[in-house]
C-alpha positions in Angstrom: 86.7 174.6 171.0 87.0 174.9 167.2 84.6 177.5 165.5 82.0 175.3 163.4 82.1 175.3 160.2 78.2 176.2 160.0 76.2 176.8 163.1 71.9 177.4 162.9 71.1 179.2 166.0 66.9 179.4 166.7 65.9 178.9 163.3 62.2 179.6 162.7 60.4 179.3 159.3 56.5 180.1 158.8 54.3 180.6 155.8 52.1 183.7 155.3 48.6 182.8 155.8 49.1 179.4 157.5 47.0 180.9 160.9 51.0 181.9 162.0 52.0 177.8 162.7 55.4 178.2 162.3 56.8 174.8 160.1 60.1 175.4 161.7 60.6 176.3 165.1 64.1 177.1 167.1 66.4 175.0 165.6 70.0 174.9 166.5 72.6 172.5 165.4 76.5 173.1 164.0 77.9 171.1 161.9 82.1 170.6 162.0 84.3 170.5 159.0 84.8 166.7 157.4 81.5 166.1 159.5 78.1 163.8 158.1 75.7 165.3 160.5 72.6 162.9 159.6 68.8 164.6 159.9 66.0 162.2 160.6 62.3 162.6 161.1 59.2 162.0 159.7 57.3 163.5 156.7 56.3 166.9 157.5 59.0 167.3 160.6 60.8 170.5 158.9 64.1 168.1 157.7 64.1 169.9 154.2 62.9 173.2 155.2 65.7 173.2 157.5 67.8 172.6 154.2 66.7 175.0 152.3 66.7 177.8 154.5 70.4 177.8 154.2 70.9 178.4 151.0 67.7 180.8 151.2 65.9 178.0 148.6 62.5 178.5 150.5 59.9 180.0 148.4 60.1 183.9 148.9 57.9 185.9 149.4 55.5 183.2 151.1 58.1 182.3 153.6 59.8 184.1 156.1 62.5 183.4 159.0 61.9 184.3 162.5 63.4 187.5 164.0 65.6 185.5 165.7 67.0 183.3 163.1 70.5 183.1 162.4 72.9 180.6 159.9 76.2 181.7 159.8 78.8 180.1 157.1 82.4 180.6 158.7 81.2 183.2 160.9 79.3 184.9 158.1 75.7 185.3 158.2 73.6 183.8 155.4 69.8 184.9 156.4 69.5 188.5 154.2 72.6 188.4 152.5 72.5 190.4 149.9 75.8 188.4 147.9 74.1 184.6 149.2 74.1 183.4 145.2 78.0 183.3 145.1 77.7 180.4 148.3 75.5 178.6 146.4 77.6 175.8 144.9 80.8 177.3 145.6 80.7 176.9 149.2 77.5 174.5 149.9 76.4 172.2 147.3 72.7 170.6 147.1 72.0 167.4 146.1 67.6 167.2 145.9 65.6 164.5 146.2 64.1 163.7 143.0 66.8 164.5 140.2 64.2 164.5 137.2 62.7 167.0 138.5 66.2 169.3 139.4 67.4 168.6 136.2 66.3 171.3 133.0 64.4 168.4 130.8 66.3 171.1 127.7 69.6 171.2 128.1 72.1 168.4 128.0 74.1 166.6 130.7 77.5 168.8 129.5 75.3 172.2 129.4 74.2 171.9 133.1 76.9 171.0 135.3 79.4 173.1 132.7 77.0 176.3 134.0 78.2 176.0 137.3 82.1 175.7 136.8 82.0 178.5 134.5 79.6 180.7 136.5 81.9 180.2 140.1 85.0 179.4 137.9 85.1 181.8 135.2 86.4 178.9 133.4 85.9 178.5 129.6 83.7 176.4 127.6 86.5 174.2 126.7 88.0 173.8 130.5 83.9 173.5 131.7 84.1 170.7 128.9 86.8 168.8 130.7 86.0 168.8 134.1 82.6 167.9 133.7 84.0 164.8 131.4 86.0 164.3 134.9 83.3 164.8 137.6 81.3 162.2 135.3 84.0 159.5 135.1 84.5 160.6 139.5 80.9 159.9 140.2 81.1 156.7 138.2 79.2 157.1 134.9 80.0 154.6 132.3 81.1 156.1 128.6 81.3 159.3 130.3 82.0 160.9 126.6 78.8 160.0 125.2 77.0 161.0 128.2 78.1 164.2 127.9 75.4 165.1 124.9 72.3 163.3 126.8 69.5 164.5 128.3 67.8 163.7 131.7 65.1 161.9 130.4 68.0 159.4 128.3 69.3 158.4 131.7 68.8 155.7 134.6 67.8 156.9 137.8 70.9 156.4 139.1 72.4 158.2 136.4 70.5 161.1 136.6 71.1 161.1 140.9 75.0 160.7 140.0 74.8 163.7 137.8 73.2 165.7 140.4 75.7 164.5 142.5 78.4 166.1 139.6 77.2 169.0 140.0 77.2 169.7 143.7 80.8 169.0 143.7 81.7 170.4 140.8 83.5 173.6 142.7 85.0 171.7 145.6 82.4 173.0 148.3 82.9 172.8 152.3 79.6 171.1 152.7 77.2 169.1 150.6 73.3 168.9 151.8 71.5 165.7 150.2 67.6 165.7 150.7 66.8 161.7 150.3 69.4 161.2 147.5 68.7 157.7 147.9 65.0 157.4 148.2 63.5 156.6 144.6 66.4 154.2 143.5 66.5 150.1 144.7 69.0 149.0 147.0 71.5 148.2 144.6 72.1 151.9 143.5 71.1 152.8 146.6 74.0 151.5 148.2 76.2 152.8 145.3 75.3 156.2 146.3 76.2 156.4 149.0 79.2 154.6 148.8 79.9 157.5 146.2 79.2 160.1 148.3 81.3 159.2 151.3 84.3 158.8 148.7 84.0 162.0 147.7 83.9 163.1 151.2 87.4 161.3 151.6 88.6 163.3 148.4 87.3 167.0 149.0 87.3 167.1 152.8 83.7 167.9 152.7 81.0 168.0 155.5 77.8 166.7 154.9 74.0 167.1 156.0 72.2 163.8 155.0 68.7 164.1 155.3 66.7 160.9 155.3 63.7 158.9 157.2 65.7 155.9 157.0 67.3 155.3 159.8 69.3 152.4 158.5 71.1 154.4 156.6 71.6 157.6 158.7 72.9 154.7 161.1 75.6 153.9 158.6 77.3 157.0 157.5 76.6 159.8 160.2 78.8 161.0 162.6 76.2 162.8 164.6 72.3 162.7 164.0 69.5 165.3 165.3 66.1 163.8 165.2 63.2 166.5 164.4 59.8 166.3 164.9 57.0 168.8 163.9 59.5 171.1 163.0 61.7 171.0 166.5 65.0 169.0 167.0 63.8 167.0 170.1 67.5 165.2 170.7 70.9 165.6 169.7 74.1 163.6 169.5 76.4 161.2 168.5 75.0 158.6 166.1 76.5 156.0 168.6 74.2 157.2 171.1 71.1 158.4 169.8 71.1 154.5 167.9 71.9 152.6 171.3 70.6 154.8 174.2 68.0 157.0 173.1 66.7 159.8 175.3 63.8 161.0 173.8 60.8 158.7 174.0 59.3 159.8 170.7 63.3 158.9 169.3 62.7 155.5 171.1 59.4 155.5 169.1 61.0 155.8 165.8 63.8 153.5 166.1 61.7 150.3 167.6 58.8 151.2 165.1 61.4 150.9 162.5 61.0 147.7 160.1 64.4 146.4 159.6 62.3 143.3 157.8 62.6 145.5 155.0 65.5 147.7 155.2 68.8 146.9 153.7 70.7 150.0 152.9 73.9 149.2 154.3 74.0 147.2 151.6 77.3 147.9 150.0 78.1 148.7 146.3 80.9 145.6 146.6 80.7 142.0 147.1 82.1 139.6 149.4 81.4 136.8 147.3 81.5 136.3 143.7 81.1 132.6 142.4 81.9 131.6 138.2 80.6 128.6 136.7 81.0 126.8 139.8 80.3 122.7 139.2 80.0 119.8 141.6 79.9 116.5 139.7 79.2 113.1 141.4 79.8 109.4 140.1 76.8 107.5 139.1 78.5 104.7 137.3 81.8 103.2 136.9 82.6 100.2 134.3 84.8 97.3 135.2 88.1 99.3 135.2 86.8 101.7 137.6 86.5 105.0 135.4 83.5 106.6 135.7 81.3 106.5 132.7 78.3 108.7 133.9 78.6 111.5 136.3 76.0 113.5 138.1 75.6 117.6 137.8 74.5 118.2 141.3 75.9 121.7 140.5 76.5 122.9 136.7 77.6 126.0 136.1 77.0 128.1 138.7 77.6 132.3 138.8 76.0 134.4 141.7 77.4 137.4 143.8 76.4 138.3 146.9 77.0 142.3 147.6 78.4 143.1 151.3 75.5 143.5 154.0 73.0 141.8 151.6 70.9 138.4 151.6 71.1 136.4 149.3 68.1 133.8 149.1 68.8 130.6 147.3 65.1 128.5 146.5 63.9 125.6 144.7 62.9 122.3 145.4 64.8 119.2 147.0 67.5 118.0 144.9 68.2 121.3 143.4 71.2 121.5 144.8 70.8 124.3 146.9 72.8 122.5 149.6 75.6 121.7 147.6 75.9 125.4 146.7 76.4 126.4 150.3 78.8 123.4 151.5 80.9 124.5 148.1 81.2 127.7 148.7 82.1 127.1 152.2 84.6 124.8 151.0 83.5 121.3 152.5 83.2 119.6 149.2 85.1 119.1 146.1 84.3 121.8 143.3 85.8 123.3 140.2 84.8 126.9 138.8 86.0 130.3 140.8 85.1 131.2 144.7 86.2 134.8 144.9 85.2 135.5 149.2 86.3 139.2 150.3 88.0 140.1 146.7 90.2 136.7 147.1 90.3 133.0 145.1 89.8 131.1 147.9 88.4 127.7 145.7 92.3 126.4 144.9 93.2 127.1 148.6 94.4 124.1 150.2 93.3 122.7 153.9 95.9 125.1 156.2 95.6 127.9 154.0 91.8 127.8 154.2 91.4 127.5 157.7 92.6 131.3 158.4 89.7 131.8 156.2 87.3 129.6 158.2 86.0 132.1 160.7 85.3 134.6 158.1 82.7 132.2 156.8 80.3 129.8 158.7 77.5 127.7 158.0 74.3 127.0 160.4 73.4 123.6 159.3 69.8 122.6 158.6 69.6 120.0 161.4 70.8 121.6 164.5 70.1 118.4 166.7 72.2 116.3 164.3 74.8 118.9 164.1 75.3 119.4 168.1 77.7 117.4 169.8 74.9 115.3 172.0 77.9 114.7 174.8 79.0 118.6 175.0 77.5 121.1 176.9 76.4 124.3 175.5 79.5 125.8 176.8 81.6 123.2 175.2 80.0 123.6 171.5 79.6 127.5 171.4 83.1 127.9 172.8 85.1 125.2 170.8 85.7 128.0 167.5 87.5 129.8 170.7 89.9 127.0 170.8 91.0 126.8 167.4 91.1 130.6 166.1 91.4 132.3 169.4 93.5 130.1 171.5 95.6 133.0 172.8 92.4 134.4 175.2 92.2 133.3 179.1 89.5 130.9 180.0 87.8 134.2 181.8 88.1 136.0 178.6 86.5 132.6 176.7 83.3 132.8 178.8 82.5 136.0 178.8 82.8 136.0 175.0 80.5 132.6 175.1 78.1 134.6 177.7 78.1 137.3 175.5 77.4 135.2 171.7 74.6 133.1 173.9 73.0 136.6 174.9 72.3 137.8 171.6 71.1 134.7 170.4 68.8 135.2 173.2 69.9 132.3 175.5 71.0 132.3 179.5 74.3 132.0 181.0 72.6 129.9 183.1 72.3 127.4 180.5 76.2 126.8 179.9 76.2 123.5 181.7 72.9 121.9 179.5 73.3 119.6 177.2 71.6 119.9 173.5 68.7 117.5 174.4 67.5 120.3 177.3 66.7 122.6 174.5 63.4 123.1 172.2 64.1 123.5 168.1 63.8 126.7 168.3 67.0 127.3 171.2 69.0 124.2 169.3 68.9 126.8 166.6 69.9 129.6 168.6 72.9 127.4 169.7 73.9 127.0 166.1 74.0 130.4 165.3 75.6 131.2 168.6 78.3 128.7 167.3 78.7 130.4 164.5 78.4 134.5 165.3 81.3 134.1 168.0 84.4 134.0 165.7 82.8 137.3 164.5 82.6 135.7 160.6 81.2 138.9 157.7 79.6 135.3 155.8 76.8 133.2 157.0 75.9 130.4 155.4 72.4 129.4 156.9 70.7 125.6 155.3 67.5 125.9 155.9 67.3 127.6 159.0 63.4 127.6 160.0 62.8 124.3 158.1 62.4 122.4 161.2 60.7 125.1 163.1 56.6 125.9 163.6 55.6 129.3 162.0 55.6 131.1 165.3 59.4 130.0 166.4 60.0 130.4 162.4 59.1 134.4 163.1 61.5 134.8 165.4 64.1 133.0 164.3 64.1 135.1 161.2 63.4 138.1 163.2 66.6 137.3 165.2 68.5 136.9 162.3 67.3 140.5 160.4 68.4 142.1 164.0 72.2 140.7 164.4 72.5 141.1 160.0 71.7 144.8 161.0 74.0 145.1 164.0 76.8 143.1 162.3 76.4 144.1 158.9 76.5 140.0 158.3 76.0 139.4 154.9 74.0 135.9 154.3 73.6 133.0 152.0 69.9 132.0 153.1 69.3 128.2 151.7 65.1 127.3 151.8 62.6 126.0 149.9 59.8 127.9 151.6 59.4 130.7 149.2 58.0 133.3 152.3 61.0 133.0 154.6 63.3 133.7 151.7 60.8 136.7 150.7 61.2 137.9 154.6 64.7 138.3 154.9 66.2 138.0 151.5 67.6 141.4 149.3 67.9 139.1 145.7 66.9 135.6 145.0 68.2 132.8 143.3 66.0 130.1 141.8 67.6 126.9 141.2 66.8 123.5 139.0 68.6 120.7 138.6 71.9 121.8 139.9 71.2 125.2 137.7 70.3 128.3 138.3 67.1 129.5 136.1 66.4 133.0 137.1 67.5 135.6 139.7 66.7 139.2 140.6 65.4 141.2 143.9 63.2 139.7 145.4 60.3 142.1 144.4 61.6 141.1 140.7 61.2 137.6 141.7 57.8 137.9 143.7 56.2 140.7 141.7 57.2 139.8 137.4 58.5 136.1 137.6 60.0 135.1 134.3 60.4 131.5 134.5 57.6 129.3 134.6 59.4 127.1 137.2 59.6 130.3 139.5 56.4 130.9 138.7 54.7 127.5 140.5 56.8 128.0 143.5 55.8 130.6 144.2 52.0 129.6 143.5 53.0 126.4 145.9 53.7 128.6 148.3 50.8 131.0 148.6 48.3 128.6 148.1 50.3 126.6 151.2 49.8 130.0 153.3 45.9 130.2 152.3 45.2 126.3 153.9 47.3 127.1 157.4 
């Protein structure tokens, strides 16, 4: 077996005068080079103290490590060691949780992360100059130049968590350690973070120890994932595992008491769809030699991007043309303006070049009674994608991937033979989206999903949907005019009028500081609607 890069063996860590409780008690891990071992657990579970012991950050003399406590850095032992400071951002880098309050409010952007290059480097003012210019313009800062001569406080949060980020990677270390590095920034940079970080994993080679409460996101990135509670690792292994078959009924605990209503963050920094000044027009009237003299703007103008993993809620009333949006971009009606789906213009694609592209993206209709075939069986509908961009599988292979798309919609083989008229709302709609999830598309387009459906069948539709967006990582394009169901499973929002769109945001932007007055009585509608049911 190769030697670990770093291996914790029965780490303890107590606190003079805290009646001996120890806040960390035996806790062994290693963690392999080019590794993200992910460490989950709740507030107070000993995730940071865990951390800091390694690079002996705890607060000395107050804190002390059990006889038995050992962390050894390629076979060296760090507990003690008298030469520990020249690890410090050589070897291990720390990224902390809240970057204002790592960052010296006095010195400039330049000053700080030049300290460490020249301190591990020996490198002059003038080299320290230019590879912090670099590690800025690596991690992504915009006018990199003029940040150099800013302080902390001049900066976005994201800024200031890139910068941080800068400087733990300034000297190439073997591992990185990031305490929540994600937690006090929105989705959006959230996402960008992280997508940061595990590019600069590719680039230096380095291990990493992400610690988080967010299981979403340890989900996404870790290779392995220990899960501590009241300062004990209580399971260990591969994130695979620990996310599919827990052992550990308090690990079971965390994952199904997790709210995934709410959690986005593999949400990535790119998007699958970007749409310019897309515009459907319609004829209204024509004179006597048959050109048009007044046309119709059922869409005018239209930009919107959609970020991979995200959902995108599209609201306003009927006639808006919320609709239109979603049977344009799915390319079932005429449009001019740019469709970019995936990084490529797909909107001057013509009929057999598009239909490659078809499976990729799929629409759930808002009428899934009208949009069944009445005289084929559920087998029949679900299956007939199969037949078109999968027509080299065996019938065998065929049902079992119908079984399979019908079981995580939450339907029965046993209702392969029925007919859409056996099935309540509610199962119609699981059919649709059964259709649609078993060519495996990364777009759904869903028209008005839970429109037809009673509040309680509403719930678990959207339920449903949050569940297969996590275990895909689907992105959506969620069409409604009911102003909660967008707020329950949408990321950002897009409010439209007249074919136009007058304001978008997140949805807390939306919910929480409307800016248009329009936005402003829908939502009113919609609360005073939820006080009268």
């Amino acid at each position: 077996m190769t030697a670990p890069l770093l291996e914790i063996t029965r780490l303890s860590v107590g606190f003079h005068g805290a009646a001996d409780k120890l806040a960390v008690r035996d806790v062994s891990f290693r963690l392999n080079r080019g590794e993200i071992l992910g460490i989950v657990g709740e507030s107070g579970s000993g995730k940071t103290l865990t951390a800091l012991s390694v690079l002996g950050l705890l607060p000395y003399p107050r804190a002390y490590h059990g006889k038995s406590s050992s962390i050894r850095l390629n076979g060296t032992e760090l507990i003690n060691n008298p030469g520990l400071r020249q690890y410090r951002g050589s070897k291990i880098g720390f990224i902390f949780q809240e970057p204002m309050s790592s960052l010296n409010p006095l010195h400039t952007i330049e000053q700080q992360i030049s300290e460490t290059i020249m301190l591990h480097q020996q490198a002059s003012r003038t080299q320290a100059r230019q590879q912090t210019l670099k590690l800025l313009k690596l991690t992504g800062i915009t006018n990199a130049r003029a940040k150099l001569n800013s302080y902390p406080h001049e900066l976005s949060g994201g800024q200031r968590q890139r910068v941080m980020i800068a400087m733990a990677v300034a000297n190439h270390p073997d591992i990185l350690i990031a305490d929540e590095p994600t937690t006090a920034l929105d989705v959006t940079i959230q996402a960008q973070i992280i997508d940061l970080l595990l590019k600069l994993r590719r680039r230096f080679g380095m291990a990493i120890i992400f610690i988080s409460h967010d299981l979403n996101l340890i989900r996404r990135i870790a290779d392995r994932v220990i899960v501590m509670k009241e300062g004990r690792v209580i399971e260990s292994n591969t994130a695979k595992q620990i996310f599919e078959a827990p052992e550990n009924d308090y690990t079971k605990t965390l994952i199904n008491s997790f709210n995934i209503m709410n959690n986005h963050d593999f949400i990535s920094s790119d998007n699958i769809l970007d749409i310019h000044n897309l515009t459907v027009r319609y004829p209204l009237k024509k004179n006597f030699w048959g050109k048009v003299t007044q046309w119709l703007n059922a869409l005018d103008n239209v930009s919107l991007h959609l970020p991979r993993g995200a959902t995108l809620g599209i609201v306003g009333e009927s006639g808006s043309g919320k609709t239109t949006l979603g049977q344009a971009v799915c390319r079932l009606i005429q449009s001019s303006g740019q469709i970019i789906f995936n990084g490529q213009p797909i909107d001057k694609l013509h009929k057999n070049q598009l239909r490659p592209l078809r499976r990729n993206i799929q629409m759930v209709f808002q009428d899934p009674y009208n949009s069944l075939n009445p005289r084929m069986s559920l087998s029949q509908i679900v299956g007939e994608g199969l037949e078109v961009h999968f027509s080299s599988l065996s019938s065998e292979e065929k049902k079992q991937r119908i079984i399979k798309a019908l079981t995580e919609v939450g339907l029965s083989k046993n209702d392969l033979e029925k007919y859409p008229h056996q099935f309540s709302g509610g199962q119609r709609q699981r059919i649709a989206l059964a259709r649609a999830l078993i060519l495996e598309p990364e777009l759904l387009v869903l028209d008005e999903p839970t429109s037809a459906l009673d509040v309680t069948i509403q719930a678990q539709i959207i339920d449903l949907l949050k569940k297969i967006q996590q275990k895909r990582r689907l992105s959506y394009l969620f069409i409604s005019h009911d102003m909660r169901a967008v707020r329950a499973v949408s990321d950002y929002i897009a409010v439209m009028k007249d074919g136009r769109i007058v304001e978008q945001g997140t949805t807390t932007q939306i919910f929480e500081a409307p800016r248009q007055e329009y936005t402003r009585r829908l939502i009113s509608a919609a609360m005073e609607e939820q006080k009268h049911e």
